[in-house]
C-alpha positions as CSV (number, residue, x, y, z in Angstrom):
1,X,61.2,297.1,58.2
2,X,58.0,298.8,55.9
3,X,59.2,302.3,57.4
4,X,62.7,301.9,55.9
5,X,61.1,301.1,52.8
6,X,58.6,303.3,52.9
7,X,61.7,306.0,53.4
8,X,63.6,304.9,50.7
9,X,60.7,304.9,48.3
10,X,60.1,308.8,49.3
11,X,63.7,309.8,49.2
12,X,63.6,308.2,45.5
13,X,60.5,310.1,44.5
14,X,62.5,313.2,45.3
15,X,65.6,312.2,43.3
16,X,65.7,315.0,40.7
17,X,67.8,311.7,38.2
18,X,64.7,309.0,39.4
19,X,62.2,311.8,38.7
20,X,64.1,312.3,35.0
21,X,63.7,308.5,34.5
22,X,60.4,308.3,35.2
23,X,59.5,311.1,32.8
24,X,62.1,310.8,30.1
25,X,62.8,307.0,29.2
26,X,59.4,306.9,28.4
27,X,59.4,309.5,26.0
28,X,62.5,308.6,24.1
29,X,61.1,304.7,24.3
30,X,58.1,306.3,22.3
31,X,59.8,309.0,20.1
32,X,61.8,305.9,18.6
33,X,59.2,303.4,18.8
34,X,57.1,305.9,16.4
35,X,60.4,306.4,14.5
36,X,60.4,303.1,13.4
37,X,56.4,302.5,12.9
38,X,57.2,304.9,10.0
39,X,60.3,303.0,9.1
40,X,58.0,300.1,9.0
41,X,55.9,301.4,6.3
42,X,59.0,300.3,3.8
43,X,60.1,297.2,5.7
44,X,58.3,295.6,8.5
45,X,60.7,292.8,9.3
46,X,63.8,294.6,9.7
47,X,62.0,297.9,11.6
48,X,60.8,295.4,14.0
49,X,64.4,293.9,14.8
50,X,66.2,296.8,15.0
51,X,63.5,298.3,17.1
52,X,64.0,295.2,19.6
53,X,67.8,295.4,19.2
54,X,67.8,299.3,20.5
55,X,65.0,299.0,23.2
56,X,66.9,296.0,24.5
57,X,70.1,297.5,24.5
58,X,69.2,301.3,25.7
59,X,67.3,299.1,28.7
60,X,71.0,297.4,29.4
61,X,72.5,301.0,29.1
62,X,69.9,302.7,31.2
63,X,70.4,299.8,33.8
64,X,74.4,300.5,34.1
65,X,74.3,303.7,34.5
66,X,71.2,304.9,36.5
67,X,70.3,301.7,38.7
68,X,73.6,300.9,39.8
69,X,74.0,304.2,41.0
70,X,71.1,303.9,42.8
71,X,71.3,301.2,44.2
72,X,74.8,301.2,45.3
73,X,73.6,304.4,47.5
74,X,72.0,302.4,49.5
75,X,74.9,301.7,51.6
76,X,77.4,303.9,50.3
77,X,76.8,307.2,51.5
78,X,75.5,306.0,54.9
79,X,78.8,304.6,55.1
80,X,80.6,307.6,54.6
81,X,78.6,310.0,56.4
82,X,78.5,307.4,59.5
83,X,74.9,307.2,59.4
84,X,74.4,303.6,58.4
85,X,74.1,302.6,62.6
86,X,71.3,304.8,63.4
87,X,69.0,302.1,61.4
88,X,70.6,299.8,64.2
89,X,70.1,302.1,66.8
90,X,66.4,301.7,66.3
91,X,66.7,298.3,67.6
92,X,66.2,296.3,64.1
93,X,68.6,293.4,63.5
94,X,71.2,293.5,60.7
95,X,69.0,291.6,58.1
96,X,65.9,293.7,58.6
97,X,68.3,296.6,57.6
98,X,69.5,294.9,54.8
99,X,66.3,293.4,53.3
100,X,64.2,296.7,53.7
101,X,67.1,298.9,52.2
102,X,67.8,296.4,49.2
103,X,63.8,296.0,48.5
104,X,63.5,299.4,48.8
105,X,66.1,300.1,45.8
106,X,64.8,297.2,43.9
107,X,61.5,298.6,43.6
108,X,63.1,301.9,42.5
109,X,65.6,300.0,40.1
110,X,62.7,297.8,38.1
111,X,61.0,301.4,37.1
112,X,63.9,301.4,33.9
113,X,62.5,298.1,33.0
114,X,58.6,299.0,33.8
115,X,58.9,302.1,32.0
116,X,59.3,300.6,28.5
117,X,58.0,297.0,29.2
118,X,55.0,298.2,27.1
119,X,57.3,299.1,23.8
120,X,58.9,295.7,23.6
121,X,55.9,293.8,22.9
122,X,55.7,296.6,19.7
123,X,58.3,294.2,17.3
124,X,56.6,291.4,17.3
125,X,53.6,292.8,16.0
126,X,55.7,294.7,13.1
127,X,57.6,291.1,12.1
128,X,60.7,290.1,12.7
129,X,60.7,289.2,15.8
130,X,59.1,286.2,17.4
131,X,57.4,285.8,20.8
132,X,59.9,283.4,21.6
133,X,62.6,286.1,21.2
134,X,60.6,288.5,23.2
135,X,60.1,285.5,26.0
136,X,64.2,285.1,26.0
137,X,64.3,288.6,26.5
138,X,62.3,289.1,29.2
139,X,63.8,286.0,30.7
140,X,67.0,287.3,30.5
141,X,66.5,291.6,31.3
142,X,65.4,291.0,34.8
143,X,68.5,288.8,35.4
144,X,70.6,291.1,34.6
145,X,69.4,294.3,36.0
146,X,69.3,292.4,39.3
147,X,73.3,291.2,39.0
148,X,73.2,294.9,38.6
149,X,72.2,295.8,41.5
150,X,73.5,293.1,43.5
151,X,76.6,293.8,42.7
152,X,76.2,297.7,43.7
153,X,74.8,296.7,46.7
154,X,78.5,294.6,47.8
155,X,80.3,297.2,46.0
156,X,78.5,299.9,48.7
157,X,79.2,298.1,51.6
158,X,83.2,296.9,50.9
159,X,84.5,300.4,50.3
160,X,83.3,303.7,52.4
161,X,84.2,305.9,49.2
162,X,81.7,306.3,46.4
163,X,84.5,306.5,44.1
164,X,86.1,303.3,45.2
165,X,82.9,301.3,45.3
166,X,82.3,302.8,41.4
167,X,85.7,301.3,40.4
168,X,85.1,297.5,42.6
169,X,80.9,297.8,40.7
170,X,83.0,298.1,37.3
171,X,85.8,295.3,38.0
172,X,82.9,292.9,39.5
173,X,80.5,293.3,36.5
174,X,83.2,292.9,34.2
175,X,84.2,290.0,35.8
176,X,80.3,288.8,35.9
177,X,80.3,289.4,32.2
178,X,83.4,288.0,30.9
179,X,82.8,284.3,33.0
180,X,80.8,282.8,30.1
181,X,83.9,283.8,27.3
182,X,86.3,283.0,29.7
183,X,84.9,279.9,30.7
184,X,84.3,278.8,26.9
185,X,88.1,280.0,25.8
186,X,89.7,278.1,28.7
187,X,87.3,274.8,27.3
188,X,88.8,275.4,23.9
189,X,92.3,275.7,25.0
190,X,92.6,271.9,27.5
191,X,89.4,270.1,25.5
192,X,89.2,271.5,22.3
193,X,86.1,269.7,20.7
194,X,82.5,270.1,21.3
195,X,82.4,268.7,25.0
196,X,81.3,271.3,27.7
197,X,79.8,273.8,25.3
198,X,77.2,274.9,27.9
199,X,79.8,276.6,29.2
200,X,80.4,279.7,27.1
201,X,76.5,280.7,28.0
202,X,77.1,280.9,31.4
203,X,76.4,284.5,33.1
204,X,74.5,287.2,31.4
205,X,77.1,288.0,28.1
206,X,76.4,285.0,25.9
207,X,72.5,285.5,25.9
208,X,71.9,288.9,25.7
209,X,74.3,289.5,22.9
210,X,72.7,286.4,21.2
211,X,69.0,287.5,21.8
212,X,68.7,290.6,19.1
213,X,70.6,288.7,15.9
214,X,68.4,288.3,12.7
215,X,69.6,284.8,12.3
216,X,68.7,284.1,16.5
217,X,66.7,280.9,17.5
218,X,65.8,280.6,20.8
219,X,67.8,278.1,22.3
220,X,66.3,277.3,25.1
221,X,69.1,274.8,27.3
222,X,71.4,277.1,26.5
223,X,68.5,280.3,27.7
224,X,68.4,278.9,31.1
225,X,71.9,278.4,31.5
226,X,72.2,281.7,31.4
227,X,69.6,283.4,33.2
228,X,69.9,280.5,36.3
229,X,73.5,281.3,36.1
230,X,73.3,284.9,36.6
231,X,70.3,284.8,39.0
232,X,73.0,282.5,40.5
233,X,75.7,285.6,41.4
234,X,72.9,287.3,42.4
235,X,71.9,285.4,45.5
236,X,76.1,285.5,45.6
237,X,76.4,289.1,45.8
238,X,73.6,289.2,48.2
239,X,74.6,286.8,50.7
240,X,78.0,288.3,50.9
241,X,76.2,291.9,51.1
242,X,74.4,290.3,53.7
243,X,77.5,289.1,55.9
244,X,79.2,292.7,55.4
245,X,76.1,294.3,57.0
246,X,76.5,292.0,59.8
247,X,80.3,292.3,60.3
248,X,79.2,296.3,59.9
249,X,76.3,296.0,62.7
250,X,78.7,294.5,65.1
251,X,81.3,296.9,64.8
252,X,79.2,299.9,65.3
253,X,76.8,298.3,68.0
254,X,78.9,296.0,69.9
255,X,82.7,296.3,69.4
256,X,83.3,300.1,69.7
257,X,85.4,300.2,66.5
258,X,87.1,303.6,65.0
259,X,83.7,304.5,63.4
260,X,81.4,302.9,66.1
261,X,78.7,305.1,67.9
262,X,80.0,303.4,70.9
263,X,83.0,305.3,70.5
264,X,81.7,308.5,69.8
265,X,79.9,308.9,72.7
266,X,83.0,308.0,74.8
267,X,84.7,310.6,72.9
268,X,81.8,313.2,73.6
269,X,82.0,312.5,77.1
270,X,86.1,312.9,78.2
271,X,86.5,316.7,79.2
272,X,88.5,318.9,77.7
273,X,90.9,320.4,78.8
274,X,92.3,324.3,78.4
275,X,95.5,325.3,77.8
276,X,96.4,329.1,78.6
C-alpha cells in the first residue's frame, strides 16, 4: 500500500497545476495579506475581516477547482485508459487500492489549505476577528475540502468519462450544499415556528457562509452541526467509493467482464484468421 502512495505523491510533484499551487497560492495569499496590512493603517477592524472573508473564500474556490480535479483523477483516468486492474494484478485487495489511492490524493489535496494556514491567523491580530471565528473556521475548512474530495472520488469511479464524472462532482456538491436550505425551507413550509431549527445548519452551506459576517457569533451547537454533518457525507461518499472499487475489482479479476483483463487475454490468444 506505501508504494502506491509513494507513486501518487511523485506523480503529483510532477503535476505542472500541483507544482503552480504550491508556488503561487502562496504568493497571492501574501500579496493580499500585505495589501491589507496597509489597508490596516486606516482601519484595523474592517482590514482584518475582509482579509478573513477573502482568504476563507479564495481557500473554498481554490478547493473546487484544483482538489477536485485532483482527486477525482484518482480513479478516473485509470478507468478510462483500463489501467485501474493492474493495481489488482499486483495481488493487493480492493481496499488497499482504495485506501492508498485516496490517502495519497488527500495528502496532495490539504497542500491548498497548508499553504495559507499561516495567513489566517493574520486577522485576528489586526481586529476584527476573534479566535473564536478563526477556531469555527478551521473547524469548518477541513470539512469541506474533504466532502470535496469525497465526492470526486465517487464521482471517478461511477462514470469512466472525465467529463461525465465533472458533471455527477457538480450535481452531488450541489446537492451536499443545498441539504441545510432545503432541509430548513421544507421545516418552514409543514412546521412553521421555531421547532427543528438545527436543521437549516446541516452540511457545509449554512456555516461557512455564516463564518465571515461582521455581526457573526460563534454559535457553537449550531458549529458542530455542521461540520459532524458534513464529515458525515464524507465517510458516505467514501464507503460507497469503497463498494464501487470492489464491484470494479471483481469484474476485472474474477468475472471476465467487457473491460476485464481476463478478457483481454482471451482475446489476445484466438488466432486470426486471413482472408485472401
Amino acid at each position: 500500500m506505501w508504494p502506491i502512495i509513494h507513486r501518487e505523491l511523485c506523480a503529483a510533484m510532477r503535476d505542472p497545476a500541483v507544482r503552480a499551487i504550491r508556488m503561487w497560492v502562496p504568493v497571492a495569499g501574501a500579496a493580499i495579506t500585505a495589501l491589507f496590512l496597509l489597508v490596516a493603517m486606516a482601519d484595523r477592524v474592517t482590514a482584518g475581516r475582509m482579509l478573513l472573508w477573502m482568504l476563507t473564500w479564495g481557500v473554498m474556490a481554490m478547493g473546487l477547482a484544483q482538489g477536485g480535479r485532483l482527486a477525482m483523477s484518482a480513479f478516473a483516468e485509470d478507468r478510462e485508459q483500463g489501467t485501474l486492474g493492474l493495481l489488482f494484478l499486483c495481488g493487493l485487495k480492493a481496499h488497499e487500492v482504495f485506501v492508498a489511492r485516496v490517502a495519497g490524493q488527500a495528502i496532495v489535496f490539504c497542500q491548498v489549505l497548508l499553504s495559507v494556514a499561516p495567513l489566517l491567523v493574520v486577522p485576528v491580530f489586526l481586529g476584527g476577528v476573534s479566535s473564536d471565528a478563526l477556531l469555527g473556521i478551521w473547524s469548518l475548512l477541513p470539512s469541506f475540502l474533504l466532502l470535496v474530495m469525497s465526492i470526486a472520488v465517487f464521482a471517478g469511479l461511477v462514470c469512466r468519462e472525465p467529463g461525465e464524472a465533472n458533471i455527477l462532482c457538480l450535481l452531488l456538491l450541489i446537492g451536499s450544499l443545498g441539504l441545510g436550505p432545503g432541509m430548513h425551507m421544507l421545516r418552514q413550509i409543514l412546521v412553521g415556528d421555531g421547532r427543528f431549527a438545527g436543521l437549516a445548519w446541516l452540511g457545509p452551506f449554512k456555516g461557512l457562509t455564516s463564518l465571515p459576517r461582521e455581526d457573526w457569533n460563534l454559535p457553537w451547537e449550531e458549529l458542530w452541526i455542521s461540520v459532524g454533518s458534513t464529515l458525515a457525507m464524507v465517510v458516505l461518499f467514501l464507503v460507497c467509493a469503497l463498494w464501487r472499487v470492489g464491484r470494479i475489482w471483481k469484474q476485472e479479476i474474477f468475472n471476465g467482464g467487457a473491460d476485464s483483463w481476463g478478457n483481454l487475454g482471451r482475446r489476445q490468444a484466438q488466432p486470426t484468421t486471413l482472408v485472401p
